[in-house]
N, C-alpha and C positions, 0 to 999 in steps of 0.2 A: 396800801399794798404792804407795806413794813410790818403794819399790825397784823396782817392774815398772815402773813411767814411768822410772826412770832408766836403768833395761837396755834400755827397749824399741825403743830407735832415735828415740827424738823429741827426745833432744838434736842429733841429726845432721839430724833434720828442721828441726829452727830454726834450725841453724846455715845449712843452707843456703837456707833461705827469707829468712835475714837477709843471706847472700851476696846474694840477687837482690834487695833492698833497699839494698844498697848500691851494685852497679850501676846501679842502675833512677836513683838519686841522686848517681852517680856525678861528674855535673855539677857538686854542690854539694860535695863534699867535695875536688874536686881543688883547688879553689880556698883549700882550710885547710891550715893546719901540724899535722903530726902533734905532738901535746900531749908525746908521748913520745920521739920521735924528732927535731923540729924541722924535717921535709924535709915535702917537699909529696907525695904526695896524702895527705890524712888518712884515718882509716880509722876504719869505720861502728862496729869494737869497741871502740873507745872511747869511746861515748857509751851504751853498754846494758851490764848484768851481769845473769847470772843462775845461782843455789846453789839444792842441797837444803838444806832444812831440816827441823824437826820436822812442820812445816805441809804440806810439798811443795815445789814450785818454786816461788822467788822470783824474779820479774823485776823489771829498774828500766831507765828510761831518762829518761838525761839532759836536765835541762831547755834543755840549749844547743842541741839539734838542733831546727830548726824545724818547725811542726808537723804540717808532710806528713807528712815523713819520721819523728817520732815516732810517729805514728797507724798508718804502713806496721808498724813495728818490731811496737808493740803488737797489729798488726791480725794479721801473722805469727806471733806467740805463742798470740794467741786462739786461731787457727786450727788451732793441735797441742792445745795442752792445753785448752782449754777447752770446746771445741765436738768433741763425743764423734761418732763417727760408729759 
């Protein structure tokens, strides 16, 4: 079951629902240094990760993004893996 979530196209679904989370916030992060680069606009992958594991997919997001923008991120992962249609 891990391998069919991971072939099925819902990594490319969260990446791009996270795209339109970072636009949508896009206000708030031109405003930061990228952590990695040091130049400005910052960017939304830097504050979420997410692996297979034994479990399935692991998601995490950073506690520094405020919590609209957290809730959007999580609310975007919910929306693929977790809530089956």
């Amino acid at each position: 079951m891990i391998n069919s979530d991971k072939n099925s196209g819902k990594i490319k679904d969260l990446e791009d629902a996270l795209d339109g989370v970072e636009v949508t916030y896009s206000r708030w992060l031109v405003n930061r240094e990228n952590i990695h680069t040091g130049e400005k606009p910052d960017r939304l992958g830097n504050y979420f990760r997410y692996f297979y594991d034994e479990n399935g997919i692991q998601f995490y997001v950073k506690d520094a993004l405020p919590i609209d923008i957290k809730n959007a991120c999580w609310s975007a992962f919910r929306g693929i893996f977790v809530n089956k249609q």
